[in-house]
C-alpha positions in Angstrom: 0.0 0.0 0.0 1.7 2.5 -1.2 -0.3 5.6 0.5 -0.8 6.7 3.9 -4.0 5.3 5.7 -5.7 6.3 8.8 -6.9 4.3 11.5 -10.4 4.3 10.0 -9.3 3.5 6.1 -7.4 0.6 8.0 -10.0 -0.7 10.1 -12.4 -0.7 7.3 -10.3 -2.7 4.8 -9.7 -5.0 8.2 -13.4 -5.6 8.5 -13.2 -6.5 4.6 -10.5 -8.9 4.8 -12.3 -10.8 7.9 -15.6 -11.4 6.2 -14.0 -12.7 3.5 -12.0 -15.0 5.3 -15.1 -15.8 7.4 -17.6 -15.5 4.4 -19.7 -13.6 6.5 -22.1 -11.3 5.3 -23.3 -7.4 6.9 -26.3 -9.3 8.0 -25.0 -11.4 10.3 -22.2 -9.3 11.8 -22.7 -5.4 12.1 -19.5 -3.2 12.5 -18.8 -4.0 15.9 -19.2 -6.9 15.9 -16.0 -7.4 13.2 -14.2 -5.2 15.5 -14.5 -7.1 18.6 -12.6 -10.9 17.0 -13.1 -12.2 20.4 -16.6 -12.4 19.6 -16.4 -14.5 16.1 -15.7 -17.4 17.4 -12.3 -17.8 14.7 -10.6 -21.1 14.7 -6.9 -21.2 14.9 -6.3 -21.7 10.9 -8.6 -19.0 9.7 -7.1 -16.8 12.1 -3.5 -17.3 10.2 -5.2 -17.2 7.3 -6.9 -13.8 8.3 -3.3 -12.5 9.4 -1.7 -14.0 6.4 -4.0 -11.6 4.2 -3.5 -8.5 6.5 0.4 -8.7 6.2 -0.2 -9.5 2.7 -2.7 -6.6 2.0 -0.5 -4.0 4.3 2.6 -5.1 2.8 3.7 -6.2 6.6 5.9 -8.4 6.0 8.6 -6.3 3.9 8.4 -3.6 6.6 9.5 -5.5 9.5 9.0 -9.4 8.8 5.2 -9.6 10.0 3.9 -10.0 13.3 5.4 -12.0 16.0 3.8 -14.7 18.4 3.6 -12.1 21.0 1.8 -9.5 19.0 -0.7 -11.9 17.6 -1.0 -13.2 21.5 -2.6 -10.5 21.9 -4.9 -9.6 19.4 -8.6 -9.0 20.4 -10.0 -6.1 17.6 -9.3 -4.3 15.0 -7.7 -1.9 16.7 -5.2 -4.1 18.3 -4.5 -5.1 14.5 -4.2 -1.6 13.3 -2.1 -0.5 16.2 0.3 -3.2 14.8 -0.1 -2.3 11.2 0.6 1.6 12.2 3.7 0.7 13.8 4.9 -1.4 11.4 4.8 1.1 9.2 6.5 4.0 10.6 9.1 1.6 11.4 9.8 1.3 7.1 
């Protein structure tokens, strides 16, 4: 991603990514709901997957090597993940 997003652009396209993964539709899952991951009841592989796509989408991985164990401990909404992506971007 080669421009600057904010916190909101990011959590949207977050929100994007996870009902895709989930193929989930508005219907079932309003906005807050997506935002709290707790609440989705994601199984361990669709979660990497989910994370996979992130890194993948944000360009993650070039800008510090993705997420470590310990950040994706603690991952409960899409803030949590944007925090991460923000951070990994001012670090490039």
């Amino acid at each position: 991603m080669e421009q600057q997003l904010n916190r909101e652009e990011i959590k949207a396209k977050l929100r994007e990514i996870i009902k895709a993964q989930l193929e989930i539709d508005e219907v079932e899952y309003d906005e807050n709901n997506l935002d709290n991951l707790s609440e989705l009841d994601i199984y361990s592989l669709s979660f990497v997957e989910i994370i996979f796509d992130i890194e993948d989408k944000f360009d993650v991985k070039s800008a510090g090597g993705g997420f470590s164990d310990e950040q994706l401990k603690e991952i409960k909404t899409t803030d949590d993940i944007a925090n991460l992506i923000i951070a990994a971007k001012s670090v490039s």
